[in-house]
MDTraj code that builds the backbone (N, CA, C; nanometers):
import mdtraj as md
import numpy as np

residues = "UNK UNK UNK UNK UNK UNK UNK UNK UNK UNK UNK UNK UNK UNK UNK UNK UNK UNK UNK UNK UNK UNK UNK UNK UNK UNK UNK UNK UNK UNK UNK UNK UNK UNK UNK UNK UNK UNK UNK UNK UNK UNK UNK UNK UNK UNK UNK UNK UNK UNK UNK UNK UNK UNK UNK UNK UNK UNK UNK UNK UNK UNK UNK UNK UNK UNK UNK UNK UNK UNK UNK UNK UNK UNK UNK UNK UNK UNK UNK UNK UNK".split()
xyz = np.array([
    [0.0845, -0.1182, 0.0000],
    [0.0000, 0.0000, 0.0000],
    [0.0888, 0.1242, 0.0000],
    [0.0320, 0.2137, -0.0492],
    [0.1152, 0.3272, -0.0699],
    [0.0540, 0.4523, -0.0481],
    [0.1254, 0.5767, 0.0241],
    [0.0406, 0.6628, 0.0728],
    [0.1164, 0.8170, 0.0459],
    [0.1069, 0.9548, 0.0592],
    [0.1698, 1.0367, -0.0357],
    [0.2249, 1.1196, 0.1054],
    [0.2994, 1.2047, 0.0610],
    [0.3499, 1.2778, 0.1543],
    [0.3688, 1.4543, 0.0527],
    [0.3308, 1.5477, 0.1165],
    [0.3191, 1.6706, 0.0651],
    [0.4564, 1.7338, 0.1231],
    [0.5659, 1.7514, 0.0648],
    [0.6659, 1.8769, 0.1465],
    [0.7041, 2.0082, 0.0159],
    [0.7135, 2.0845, 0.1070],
    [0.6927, 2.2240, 0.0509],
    [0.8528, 2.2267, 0.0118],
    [0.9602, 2.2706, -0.0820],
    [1.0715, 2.2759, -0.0755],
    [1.0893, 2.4406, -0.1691],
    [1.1985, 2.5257, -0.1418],
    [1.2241, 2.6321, -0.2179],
    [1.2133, 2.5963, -0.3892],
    [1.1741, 2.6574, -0.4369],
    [1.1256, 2.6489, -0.5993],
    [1.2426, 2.6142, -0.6643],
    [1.3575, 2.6911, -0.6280],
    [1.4861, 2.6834, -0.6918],
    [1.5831, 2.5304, -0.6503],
    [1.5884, 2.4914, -0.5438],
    [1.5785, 2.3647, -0.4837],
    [1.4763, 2.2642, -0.5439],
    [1.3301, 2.2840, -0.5899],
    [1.2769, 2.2130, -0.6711],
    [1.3024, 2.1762, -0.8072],
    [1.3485, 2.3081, -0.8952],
    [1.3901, 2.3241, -1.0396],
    [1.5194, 2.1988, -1.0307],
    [1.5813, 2.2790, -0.9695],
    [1.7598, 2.1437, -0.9455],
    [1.7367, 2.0168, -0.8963],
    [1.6217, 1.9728, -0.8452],
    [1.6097, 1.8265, -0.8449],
    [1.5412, 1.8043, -0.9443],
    [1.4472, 1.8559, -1.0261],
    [1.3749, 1.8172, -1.1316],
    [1.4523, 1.7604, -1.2214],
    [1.5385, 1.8677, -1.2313],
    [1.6904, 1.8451, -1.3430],
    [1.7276, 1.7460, -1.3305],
    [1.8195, 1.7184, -1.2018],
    [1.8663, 1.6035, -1.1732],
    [1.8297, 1.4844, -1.1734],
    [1.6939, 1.4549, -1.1524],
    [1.6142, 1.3416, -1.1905],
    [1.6211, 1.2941, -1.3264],
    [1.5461, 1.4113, -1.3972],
    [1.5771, 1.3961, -1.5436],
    [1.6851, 1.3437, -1.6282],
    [1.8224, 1.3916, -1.5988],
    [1.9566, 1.3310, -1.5909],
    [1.9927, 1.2101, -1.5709],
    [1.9231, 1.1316, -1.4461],
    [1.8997, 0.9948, -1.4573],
    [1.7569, 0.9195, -1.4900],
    [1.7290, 1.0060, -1.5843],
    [1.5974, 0.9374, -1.6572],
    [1.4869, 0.8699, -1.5486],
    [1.5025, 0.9676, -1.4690],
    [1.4088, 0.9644, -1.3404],
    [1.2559, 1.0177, -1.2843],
    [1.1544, 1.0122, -1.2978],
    [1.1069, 1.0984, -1.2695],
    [1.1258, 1.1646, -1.0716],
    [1.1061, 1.2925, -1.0666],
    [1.0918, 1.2942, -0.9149],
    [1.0526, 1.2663, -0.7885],
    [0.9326, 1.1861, -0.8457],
    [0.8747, 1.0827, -0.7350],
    [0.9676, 0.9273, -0.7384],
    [0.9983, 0.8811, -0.8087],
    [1.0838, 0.7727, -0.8617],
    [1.2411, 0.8365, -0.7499],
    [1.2672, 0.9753, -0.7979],
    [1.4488, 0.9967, -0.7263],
    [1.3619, 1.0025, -0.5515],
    [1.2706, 1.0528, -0.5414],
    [1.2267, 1.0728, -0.3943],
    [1.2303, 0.9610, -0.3027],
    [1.1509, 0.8876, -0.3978],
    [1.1354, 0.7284, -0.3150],
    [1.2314, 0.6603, -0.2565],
    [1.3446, 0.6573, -0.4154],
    [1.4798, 0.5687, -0.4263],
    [1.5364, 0.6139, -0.2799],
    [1.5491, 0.7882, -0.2603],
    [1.6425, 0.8328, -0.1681],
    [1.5945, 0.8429, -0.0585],
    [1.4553, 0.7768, -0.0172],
    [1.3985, 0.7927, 0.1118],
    [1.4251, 0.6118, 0.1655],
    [1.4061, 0.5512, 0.0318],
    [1.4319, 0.3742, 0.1184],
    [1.5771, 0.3875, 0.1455],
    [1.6820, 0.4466, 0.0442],
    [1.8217, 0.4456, 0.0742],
    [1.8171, 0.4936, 0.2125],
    [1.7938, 0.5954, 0.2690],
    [1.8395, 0.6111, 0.3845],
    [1.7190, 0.5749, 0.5088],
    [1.6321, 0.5138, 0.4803],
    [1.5699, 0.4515, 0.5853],
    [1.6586, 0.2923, 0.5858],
    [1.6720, 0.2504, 0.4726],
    [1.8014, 0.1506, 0.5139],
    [1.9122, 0.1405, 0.6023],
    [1.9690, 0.2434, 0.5589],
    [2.1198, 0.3197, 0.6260],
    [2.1021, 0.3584, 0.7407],
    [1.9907, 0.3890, 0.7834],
    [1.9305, 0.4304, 0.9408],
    [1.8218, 0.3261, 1.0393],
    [1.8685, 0.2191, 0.9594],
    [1.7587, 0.1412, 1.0493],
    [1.8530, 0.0755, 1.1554],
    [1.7714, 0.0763, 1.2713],
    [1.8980, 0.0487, 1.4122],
    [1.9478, -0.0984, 1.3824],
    [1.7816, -0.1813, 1.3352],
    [1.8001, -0.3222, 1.3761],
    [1.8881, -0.3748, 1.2515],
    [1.9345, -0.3004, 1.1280],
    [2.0287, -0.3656, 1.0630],
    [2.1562, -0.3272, 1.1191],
    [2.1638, -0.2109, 1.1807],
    [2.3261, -0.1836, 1.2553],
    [2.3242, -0.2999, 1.3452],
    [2.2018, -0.3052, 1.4019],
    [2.2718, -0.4225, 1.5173],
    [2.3220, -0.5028, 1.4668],
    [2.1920, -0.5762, 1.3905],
    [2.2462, -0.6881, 1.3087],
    [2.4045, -0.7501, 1.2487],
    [2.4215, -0.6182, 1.1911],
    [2.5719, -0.5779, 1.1626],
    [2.6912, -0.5660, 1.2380],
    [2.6586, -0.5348, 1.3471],
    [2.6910, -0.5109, 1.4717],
    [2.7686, -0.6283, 1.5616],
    [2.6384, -0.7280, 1.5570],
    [2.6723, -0.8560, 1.6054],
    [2.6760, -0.9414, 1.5037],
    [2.6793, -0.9639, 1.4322],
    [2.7501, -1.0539, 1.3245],
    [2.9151, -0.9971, 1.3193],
    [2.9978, -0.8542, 1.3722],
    [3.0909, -0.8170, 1.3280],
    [3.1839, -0.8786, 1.4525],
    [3.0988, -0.8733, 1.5879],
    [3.1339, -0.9132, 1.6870],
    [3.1682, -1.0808, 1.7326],
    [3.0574, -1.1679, 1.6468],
    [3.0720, -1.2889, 1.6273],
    [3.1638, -1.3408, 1.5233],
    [3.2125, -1.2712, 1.4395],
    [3.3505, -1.3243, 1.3563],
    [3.4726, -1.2765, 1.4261],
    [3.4762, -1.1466, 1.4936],
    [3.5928, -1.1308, 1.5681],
    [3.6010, -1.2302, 1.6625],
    [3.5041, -1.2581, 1.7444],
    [3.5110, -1.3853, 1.8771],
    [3.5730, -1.4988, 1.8056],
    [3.5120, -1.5255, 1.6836],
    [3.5175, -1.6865, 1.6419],
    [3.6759, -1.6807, 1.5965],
    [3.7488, -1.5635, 1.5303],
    [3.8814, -1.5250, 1.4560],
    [3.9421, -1.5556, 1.5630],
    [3.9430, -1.5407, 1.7048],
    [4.0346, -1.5670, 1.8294],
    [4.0356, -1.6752, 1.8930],
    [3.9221, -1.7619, 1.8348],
    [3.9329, -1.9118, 1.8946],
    [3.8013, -1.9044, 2.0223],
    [3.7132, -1.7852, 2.0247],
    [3.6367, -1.8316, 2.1278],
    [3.5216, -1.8935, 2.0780],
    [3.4664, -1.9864, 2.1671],
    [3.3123, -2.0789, 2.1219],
    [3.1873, -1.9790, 2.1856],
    [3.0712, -2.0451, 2.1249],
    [2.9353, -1.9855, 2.1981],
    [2.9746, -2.0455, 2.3402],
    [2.9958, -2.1205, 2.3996],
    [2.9941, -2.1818, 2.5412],
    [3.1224, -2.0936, 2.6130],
    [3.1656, -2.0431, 2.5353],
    [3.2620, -1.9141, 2.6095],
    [3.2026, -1.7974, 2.6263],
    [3.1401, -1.7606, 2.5480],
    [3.0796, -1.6430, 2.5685],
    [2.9772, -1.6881, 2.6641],
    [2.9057, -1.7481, 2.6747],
    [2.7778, -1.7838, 2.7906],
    [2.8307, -1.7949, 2.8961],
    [2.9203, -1.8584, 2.9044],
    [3.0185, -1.8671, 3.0736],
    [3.0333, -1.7446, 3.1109],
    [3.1223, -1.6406, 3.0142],
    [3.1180, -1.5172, 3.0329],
    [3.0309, -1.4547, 3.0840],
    [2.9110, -1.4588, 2.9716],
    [2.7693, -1.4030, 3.0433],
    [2.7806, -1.3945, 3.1627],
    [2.7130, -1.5363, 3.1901],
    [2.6938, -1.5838, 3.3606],
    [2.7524, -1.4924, 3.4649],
    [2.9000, -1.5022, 3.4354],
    [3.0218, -1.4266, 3.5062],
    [2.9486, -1.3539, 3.5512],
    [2.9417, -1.2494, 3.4139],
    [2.9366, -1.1159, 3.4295],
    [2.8056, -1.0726, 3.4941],
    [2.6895, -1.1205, 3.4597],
    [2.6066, -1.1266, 3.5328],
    [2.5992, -1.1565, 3.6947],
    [2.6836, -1.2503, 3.7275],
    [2.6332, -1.3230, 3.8559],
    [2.7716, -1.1991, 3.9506],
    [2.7939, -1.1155, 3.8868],
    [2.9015, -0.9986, 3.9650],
    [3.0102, -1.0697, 4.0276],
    [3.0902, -1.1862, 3.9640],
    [3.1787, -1.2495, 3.9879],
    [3.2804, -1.2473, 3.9081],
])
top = md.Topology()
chain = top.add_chain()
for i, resn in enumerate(residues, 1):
    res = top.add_residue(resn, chain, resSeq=i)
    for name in ("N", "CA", "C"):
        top.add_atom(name, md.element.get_by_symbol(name[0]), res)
traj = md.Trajectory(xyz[None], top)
């Protein structure tokens, strides 16, 4: 489903994206869209995490530690010991 959004932008700021669209054989709703999923991508937390801990689980695994190391850890750290 799809739903519209109204923003007001300076005319001259409008003319130069029109252009620019055009340039990539775009229309402006087409460059709007593209550049609103691009950075709702780029800003979504749960893919940083994601990213995040997948970056954290190849460094662990690169040093030789197991999941049953890290859970011990946990515990540890949890149980203030």
């Amino acid at each position: 489903m799809t739903s519209q959004i109204l923003v007001r932008v300076d005319k001259d700021i409008k003319d130069k994206f029109q252009r620019l669209s055009r340039f990539e054989h775009k229309s402006v709703n087409e460059k709007l869209r593209e550049l609103m999923k691009d950075y709702v991508e780029e800003h979504n937390i749960e893919n940083a995490m994601k990213g995040l801990w997948s970056e954290i689980g190849s460094s662990l695994k690169n040093k030789g530690y197991k999941a049953s190391d890290v859970e011990k850890t946990v515990r540890k750290v949890r149980s203030g010991k």
